[in-house]
Backbone as numpy.savetxt, mean C-alpha at the origin, in Angstrom:
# Nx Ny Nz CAx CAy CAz Cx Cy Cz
13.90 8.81 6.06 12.49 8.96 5.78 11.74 7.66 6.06
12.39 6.40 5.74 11.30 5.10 5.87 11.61 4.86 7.34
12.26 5.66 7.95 12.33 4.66 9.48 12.26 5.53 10.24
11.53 6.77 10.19 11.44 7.72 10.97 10.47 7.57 12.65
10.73 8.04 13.29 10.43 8.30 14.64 8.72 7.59 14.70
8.27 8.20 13.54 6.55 8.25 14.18 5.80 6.97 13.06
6.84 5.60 13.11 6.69 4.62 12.51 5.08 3.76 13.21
4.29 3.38 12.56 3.28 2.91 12.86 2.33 2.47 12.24
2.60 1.07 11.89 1.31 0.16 10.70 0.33 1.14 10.79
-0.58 1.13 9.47 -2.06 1.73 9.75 -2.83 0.61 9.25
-3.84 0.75 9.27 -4.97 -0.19 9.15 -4.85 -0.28 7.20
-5.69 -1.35 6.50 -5.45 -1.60 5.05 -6.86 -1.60 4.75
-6.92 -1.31 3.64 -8.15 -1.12 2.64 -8.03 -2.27 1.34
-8.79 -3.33 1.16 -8.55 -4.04 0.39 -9.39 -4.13 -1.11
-9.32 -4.37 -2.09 -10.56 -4.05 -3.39 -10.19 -5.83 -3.84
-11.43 -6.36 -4.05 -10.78 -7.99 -4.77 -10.65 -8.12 -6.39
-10.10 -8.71 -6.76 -9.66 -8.45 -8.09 -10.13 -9.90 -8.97
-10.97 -9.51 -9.84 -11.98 -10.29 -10.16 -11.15 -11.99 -11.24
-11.63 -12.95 -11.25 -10.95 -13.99 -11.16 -11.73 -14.52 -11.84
-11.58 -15.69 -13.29 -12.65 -16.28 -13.88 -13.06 -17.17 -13.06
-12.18 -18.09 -12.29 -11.76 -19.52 -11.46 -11.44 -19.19 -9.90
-12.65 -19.73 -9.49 -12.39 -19.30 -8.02 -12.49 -20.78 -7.10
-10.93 -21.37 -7.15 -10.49 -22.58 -6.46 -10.08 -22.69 -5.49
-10.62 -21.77 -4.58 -10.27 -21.68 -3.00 -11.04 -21.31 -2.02
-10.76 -21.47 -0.96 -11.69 -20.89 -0.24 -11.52 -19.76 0.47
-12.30 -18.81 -0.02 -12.41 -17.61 0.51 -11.73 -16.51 1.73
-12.39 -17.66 2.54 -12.16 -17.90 4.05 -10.89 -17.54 4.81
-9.97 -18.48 3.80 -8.49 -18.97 4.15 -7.98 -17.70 4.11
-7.06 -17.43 5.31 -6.47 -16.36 5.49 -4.97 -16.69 5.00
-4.31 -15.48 4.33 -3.06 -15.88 3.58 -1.77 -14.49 4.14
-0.67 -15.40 5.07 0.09 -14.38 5.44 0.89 -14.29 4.29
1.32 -12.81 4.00 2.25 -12.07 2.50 3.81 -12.28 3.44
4.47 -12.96 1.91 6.31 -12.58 2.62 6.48 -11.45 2.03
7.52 -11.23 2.14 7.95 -9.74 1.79 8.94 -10.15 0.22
8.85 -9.60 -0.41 9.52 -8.96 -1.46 9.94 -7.84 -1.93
11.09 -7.75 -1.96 11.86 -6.19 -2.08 12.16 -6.31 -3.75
11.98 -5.13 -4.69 12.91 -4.90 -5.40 14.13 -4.93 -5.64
15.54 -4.81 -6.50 16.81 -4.71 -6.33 17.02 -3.28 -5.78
17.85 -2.89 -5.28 18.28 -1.81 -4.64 17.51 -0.78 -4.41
16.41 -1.44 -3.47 15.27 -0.70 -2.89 15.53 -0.23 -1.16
16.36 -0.55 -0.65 16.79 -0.46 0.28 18.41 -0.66 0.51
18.98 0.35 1.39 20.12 0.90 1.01 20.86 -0.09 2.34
20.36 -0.62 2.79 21.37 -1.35 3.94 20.42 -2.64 4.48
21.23 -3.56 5.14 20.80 -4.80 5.66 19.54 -4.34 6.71
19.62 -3.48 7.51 19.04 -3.12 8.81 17.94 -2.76 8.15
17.77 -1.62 6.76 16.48 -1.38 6.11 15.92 -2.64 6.10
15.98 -3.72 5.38 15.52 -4.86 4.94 15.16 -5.41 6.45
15.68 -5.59 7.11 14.99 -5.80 8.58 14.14 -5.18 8.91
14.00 -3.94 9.29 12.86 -3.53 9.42 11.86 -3.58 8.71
11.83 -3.60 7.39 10.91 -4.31 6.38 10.24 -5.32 6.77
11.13 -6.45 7.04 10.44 -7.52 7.22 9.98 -7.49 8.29
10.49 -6.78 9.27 9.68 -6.95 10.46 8.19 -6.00 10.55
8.01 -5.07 9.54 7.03 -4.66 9.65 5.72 -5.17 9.10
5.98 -6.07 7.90 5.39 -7.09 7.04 5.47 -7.70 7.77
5.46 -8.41 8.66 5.21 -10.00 10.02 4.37 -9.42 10.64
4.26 -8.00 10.65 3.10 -7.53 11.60 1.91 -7.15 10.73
1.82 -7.18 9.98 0.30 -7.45 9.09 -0.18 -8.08 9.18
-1.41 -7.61 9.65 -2.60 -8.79 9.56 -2.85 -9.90 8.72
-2.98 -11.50 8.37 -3.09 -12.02 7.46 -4.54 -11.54 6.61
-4.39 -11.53 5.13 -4.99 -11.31 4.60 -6.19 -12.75 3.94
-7.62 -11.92 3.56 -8.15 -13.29 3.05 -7.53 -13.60 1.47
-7.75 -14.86 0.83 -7.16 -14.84 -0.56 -8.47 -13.69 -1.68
-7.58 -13.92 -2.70 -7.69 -13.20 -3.67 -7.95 -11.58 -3.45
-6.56 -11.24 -2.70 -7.12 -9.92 -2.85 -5.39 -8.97 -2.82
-5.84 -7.46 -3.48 -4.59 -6.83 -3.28 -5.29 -5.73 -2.32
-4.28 -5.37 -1.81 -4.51 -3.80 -0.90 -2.85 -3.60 -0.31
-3.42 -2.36 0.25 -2.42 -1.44 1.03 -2.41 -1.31 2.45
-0.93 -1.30 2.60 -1.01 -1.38 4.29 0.23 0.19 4.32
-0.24 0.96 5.12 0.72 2.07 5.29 1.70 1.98 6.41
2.78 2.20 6.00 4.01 2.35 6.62 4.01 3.58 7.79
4.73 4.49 6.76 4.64 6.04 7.84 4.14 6.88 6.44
4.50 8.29 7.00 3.86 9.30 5.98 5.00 10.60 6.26
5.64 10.93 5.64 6.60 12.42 5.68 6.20 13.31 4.54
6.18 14.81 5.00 5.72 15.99 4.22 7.73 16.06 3.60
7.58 16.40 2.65 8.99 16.97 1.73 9.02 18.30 2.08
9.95 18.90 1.40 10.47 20.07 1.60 9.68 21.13 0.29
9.08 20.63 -1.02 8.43 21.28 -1.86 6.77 21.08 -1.26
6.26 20.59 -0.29 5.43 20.38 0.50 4.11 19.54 -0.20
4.76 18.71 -0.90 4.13 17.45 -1.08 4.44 16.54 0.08
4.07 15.31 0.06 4.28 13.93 1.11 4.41 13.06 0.51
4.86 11.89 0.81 5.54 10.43 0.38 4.91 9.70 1.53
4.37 8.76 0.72 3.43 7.95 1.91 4.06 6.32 1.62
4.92 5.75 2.38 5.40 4.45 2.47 4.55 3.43 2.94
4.42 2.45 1.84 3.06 1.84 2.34 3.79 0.29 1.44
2.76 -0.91 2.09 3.13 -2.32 1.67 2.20 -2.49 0.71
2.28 -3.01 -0.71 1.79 -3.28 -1.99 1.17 -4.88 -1.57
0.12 -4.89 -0.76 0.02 -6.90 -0.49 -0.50 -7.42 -1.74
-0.56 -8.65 -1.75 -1.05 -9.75 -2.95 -1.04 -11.03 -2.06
-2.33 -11.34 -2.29 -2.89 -12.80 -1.65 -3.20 -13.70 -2.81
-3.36 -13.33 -3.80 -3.36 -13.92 -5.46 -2.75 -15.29 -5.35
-2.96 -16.13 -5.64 -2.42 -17.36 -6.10 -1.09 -16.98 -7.46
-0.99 -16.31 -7.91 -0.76 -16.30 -9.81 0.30 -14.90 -9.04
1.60 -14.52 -10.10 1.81 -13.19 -10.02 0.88 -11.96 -10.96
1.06 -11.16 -10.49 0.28 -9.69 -10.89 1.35 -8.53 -11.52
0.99 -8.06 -12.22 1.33 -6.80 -12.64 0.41 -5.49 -12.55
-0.10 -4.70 -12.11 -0.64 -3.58 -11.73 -0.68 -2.66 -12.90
-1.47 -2.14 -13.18 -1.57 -0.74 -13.92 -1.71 0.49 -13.25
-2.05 1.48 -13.82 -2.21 2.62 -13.40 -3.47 2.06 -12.72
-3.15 3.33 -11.36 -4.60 2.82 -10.26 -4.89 4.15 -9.60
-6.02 4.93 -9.80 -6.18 5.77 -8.09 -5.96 5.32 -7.19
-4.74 6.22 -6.13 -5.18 5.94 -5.06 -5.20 7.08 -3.80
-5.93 6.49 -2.87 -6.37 8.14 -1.84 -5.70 8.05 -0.89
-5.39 9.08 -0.27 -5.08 9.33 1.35 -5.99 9.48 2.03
-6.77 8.41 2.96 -8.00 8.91 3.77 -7.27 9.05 5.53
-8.25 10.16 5.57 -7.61 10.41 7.34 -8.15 10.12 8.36
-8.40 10.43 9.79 -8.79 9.72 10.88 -10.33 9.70 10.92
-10.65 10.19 9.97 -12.27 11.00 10.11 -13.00 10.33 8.74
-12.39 9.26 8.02 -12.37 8.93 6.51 -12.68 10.33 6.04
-12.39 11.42 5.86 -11.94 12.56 4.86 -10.87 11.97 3.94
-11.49 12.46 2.81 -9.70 12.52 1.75 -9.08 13.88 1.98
-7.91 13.17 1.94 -6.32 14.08 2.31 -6.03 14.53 1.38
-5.81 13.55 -0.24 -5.01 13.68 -1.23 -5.67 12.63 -2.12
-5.41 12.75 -3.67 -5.61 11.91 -4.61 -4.82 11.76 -5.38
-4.30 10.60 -6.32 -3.22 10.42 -7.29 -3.77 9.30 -8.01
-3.50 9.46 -9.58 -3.34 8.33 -9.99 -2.03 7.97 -10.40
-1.16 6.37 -9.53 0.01 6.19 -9.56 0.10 4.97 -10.89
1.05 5.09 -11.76 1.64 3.70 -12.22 2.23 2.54 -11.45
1.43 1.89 -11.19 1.82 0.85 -10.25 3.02 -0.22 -11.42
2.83 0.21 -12.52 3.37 -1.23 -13.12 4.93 -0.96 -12.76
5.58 0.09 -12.06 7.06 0.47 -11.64 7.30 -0.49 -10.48
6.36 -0.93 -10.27 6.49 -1.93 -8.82 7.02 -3.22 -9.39
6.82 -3.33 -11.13 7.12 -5.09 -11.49 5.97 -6.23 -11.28
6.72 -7.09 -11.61 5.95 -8.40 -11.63 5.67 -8.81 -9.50
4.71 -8.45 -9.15 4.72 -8.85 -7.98 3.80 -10.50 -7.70
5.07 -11.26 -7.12 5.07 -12.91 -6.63 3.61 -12.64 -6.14
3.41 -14.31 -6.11 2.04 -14.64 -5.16 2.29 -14.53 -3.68
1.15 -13.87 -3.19 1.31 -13.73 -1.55 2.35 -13.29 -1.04
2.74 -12.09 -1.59 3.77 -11.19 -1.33 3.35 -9.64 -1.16
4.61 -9.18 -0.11 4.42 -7.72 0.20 5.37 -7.21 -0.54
5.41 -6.24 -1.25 5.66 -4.90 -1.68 6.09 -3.73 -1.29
7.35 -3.76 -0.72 7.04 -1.54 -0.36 7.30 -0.52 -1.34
6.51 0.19 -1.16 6.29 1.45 -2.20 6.75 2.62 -1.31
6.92 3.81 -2.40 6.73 5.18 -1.94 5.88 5.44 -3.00
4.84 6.32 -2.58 3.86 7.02 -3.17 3.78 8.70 -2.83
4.20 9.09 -4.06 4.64 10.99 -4.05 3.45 11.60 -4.44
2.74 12.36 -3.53 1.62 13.01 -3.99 2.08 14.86 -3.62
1.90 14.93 -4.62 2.33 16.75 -5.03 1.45 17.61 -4.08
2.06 18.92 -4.25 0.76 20.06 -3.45 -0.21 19.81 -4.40
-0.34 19.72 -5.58 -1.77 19.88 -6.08 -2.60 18.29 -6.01
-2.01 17.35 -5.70 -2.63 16.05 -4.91 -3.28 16.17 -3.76
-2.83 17.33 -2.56 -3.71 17.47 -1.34 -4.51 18.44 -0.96
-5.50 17.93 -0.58 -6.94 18.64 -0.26 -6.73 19.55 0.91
-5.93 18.76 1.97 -6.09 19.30 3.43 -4.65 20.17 3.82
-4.56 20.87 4.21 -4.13 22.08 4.73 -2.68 21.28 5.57
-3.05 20.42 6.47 -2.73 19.54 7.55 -2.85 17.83 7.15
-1.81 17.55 7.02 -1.53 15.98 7.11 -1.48 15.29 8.30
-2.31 14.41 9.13 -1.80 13.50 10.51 -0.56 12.32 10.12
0.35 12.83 11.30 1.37 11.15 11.40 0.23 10.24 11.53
-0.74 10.44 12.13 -1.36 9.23 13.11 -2.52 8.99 12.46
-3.24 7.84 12.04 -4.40 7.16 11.86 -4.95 7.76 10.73
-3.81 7.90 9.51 -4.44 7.84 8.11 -4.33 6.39 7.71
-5.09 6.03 6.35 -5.07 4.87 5.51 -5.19 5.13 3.94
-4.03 4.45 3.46 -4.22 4.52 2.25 -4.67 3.29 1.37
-5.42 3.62 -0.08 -6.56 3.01 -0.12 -6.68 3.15 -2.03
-6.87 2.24 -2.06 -7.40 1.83 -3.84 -8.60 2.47 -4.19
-9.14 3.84 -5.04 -10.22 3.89 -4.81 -10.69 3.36 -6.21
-11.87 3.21 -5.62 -12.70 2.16 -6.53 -13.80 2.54 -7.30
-13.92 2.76 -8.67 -14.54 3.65 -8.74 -16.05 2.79 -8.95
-17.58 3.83 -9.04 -18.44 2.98 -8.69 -19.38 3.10 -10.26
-19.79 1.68 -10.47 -20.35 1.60 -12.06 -21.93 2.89 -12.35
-21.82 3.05 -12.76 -23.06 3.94 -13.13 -24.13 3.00 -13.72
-25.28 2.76 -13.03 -26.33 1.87 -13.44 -27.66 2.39 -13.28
């Protein structure tokens, strides 16, 4: 499933995560290493490709988390698992809470919605990547039809009422 045929970075959606102390500059673009969990990957060659797919991410600016998508496979109960990189440009480590997050598709349509417990991901290092699987059920998707090609998944954010 993580190394399947129709493997292909997608583009990332980033949300900044608000900071009392802001001792940097903005600007500065910050490449993520990779960080794996313990027995998150079942062989040496997984972990290679990992990392080699994390070297191909764009550097990120600081202070920020987002998602970079891996690939995307439909299951057999006809939900999907969307493999995607957890980044952190943070100076400090993070722990995550529960977060929405969407499947948007080539057209920004939403695909699917979930709210995931991110805190299963752990204490994630400074300026580190993350890989996740993210399981979104039949009753998570909107669309009929999932694309291999040119979805993004995405933190949604919700907007203050003023």
């Amino acid at each position: 499933m993580l190394f399947s045929k129709n493997k292909q970075l997608r583009s990332e959606r980033a949300f900044v995560l608000e900071e009392k102390e802001r001792d940097f500059n903005e600007d500065e673009l910050v490449d993520t290493e990779l960080s794996i969990l313990p027995n998150w990957t079942d062989s040496i060659e997984q972990e290679y490709v990992l990392r080699f797919l994390n070297n191909e991410n764009e550097p990120m600016k600081q202070n920020k988390i987002s998602l970079s998508g891996i690939e995307i496979n439909e299951d057999e109960d006809g939900g999907i698992i969307v493999t995607a990189f957890v980044r952190s440009s943070l100076k400090k480590a993070v722990t995550l809470e529960s977060l929405p997050i969407i499947l948007i598709g080539p057209e920004g349509e939403r695909l699917a919605s979930k709210v995931f417990d991110l805190s299963e991901l752990g204490e994630i290092p400074p300026r580190t990547s993350r890989p996740w699987h993210f399981y979104f059920s039949p009753f998570d998707i909107y669309s009929s039809s999932i694309p291999k090609n040119g979805w993004r998944l995405a933190f949604e954010i919700q907007k203050n009422n003023r």
